[in-house]
C-alpha positions as CSV (number, residue, x, y, z in Angstrom):
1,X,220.6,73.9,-92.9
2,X,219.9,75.2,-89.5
3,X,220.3,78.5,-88.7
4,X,221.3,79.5,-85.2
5,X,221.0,82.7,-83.3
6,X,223.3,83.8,-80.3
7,X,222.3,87.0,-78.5
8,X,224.9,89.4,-76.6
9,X,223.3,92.1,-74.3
10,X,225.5,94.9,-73.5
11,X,225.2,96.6,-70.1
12,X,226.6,99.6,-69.0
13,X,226.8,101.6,-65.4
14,X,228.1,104.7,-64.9
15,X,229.3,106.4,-61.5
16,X,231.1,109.8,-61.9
17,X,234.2,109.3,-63.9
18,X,233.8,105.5,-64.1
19,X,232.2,103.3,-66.5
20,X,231.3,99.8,-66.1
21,X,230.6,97.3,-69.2
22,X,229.4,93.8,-69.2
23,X,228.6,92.3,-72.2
24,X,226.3,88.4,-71.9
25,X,226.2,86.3,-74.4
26,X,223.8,83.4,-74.6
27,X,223.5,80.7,-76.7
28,X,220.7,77.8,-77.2
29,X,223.6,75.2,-76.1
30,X,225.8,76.6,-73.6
31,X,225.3,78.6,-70.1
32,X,226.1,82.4,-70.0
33,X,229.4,83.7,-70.3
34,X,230.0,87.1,-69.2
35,X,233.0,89.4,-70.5
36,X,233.8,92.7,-68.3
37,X,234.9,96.3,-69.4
38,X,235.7,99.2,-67.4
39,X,236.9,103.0,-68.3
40,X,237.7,106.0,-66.3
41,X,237.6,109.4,-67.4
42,X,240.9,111.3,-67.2
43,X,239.8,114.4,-65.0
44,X,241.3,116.6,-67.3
45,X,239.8,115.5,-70.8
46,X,236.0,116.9,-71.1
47,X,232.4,114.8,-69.7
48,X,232.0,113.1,-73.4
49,X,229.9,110.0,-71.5
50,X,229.8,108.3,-75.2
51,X,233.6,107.6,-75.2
52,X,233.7,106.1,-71.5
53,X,230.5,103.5,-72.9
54,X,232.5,103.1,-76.3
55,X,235.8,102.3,-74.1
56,X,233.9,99.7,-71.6
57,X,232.3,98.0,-73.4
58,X,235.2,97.3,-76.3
59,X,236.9,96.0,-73.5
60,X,234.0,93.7,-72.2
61,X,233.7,92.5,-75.9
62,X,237.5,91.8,-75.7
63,X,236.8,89.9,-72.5
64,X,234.0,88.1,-73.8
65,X,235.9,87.2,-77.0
66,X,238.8,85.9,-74.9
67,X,236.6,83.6,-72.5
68,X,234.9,82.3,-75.3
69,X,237.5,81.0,-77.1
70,X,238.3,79.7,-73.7
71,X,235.7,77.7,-74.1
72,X,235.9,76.7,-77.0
73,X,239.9,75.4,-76.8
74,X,238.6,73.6,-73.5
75,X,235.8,71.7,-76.0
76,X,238.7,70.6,-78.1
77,X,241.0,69.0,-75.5
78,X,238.1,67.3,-73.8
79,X,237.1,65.9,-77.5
80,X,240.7,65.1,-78.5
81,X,240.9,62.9,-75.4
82,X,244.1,62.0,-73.5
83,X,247.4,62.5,-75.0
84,X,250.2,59.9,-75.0
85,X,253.5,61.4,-74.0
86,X,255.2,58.1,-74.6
87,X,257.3,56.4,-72.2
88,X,258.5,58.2,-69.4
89,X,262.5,58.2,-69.2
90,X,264.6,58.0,-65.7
């Protein structure tokens, strides 16, 4: 049995009432992918920086989860190989 690792580093910017998230993942056997997150602080609600990192970077995991499954749909059509529509009608 083989045990494999795959790493996903979070980064976050902020700049005033914007937050920025991008979340990498990295494998041993595939390039990068990137997911990306953003959240903006109502002006109204209080400077609680926590829930603008918590926002982003839910949605950069989202992101990431979405492309990677992307991926990995794109891996099963190229492995399935063409598919025969059968004859084509007039």
């Amino acid at each position: 049995m083989e045990a494999k690792q795959w790493t996903v580093q979070i980064f976050i910017t902020e700049d005033g009432d914007d937050t920025h998230a991008r979340a990498v993942l990295t494998t041993r056997d595939t390039a990068a992918l990137t997911g990306r997150g953003a959240a903006r602080r109502n002006p109204i609600d209080r400077p609680i920086p926590e829930i603008g990192d918590e926002l982003a970077v839910s949605r950069a995991l989202e992101d990431l989860s979405l492309r990677l499954h992307d991926v990995a749909a794109d891996d099963i059509v190229e492995l399935a190989g063409p598919v025969d529509a059968g004859p084509v009608q007039a």
